[in-house]
C-alpha positions as CSV (number, residue, x, y, z in Angstrom):
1,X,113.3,98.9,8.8
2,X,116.8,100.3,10.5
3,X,116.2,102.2,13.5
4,X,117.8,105.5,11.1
5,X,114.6,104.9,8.4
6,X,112.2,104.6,11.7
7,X,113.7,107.7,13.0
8,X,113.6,109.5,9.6
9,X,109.9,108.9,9.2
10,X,108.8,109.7,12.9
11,X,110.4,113.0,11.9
12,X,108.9,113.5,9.1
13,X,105.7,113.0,10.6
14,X,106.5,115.3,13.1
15,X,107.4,118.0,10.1
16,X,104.2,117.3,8.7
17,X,102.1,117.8,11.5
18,X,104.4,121.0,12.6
19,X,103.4,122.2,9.1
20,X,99.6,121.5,9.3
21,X,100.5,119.6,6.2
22,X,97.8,116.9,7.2
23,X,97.8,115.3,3.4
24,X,101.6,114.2,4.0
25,X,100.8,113.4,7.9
26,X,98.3,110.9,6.5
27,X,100.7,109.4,3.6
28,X,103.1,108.9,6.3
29,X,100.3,107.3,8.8
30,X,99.1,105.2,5.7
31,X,102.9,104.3,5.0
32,X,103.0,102.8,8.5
33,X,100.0,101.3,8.7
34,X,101.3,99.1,5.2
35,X,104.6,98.5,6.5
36,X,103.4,97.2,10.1
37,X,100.6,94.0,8.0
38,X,103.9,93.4,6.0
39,X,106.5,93.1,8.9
40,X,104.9,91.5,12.0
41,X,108.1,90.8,13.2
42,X,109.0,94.5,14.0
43,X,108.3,96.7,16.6
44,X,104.7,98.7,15.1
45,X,105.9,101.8,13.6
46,X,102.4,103.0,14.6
47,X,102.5,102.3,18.4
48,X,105.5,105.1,17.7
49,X,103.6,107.3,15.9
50,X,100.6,107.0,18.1
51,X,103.0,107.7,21.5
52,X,104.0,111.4,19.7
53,X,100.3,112.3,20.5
54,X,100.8,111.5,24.7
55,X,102.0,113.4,27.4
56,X,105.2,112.2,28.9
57,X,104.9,111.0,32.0
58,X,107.0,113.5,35.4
């Protein structure tokens, strides 16, 4: 996946949730969950996805 798609998707996600659109939020988690057991060899697109949920660190 180029880093644009990855970017594009995290964004999406982040529409999604913004939206309370939690059916598309899902897709998208489901989506990632797929393309991480077909391509080991990339960074997890859920690690990414998961990090949106923590604080930042001061």
């Amino acid at each position: 996946m180029s880093e644009q798609t990855r970017v594009a998707v995290l964004a999406e996600y982040r529409a999604a949730r913004a939206a309370d659109d939690f059916q598309r939020a899902l897709d998208i988690v489901l989506g990632a969950i797929d393309h991480d057991e077909q391509h080991p060899d990339q960074p997890p697109l859920m690690d990414e996805i998961r990090g949106l949920h923590l604080p930042a660190a001061a």
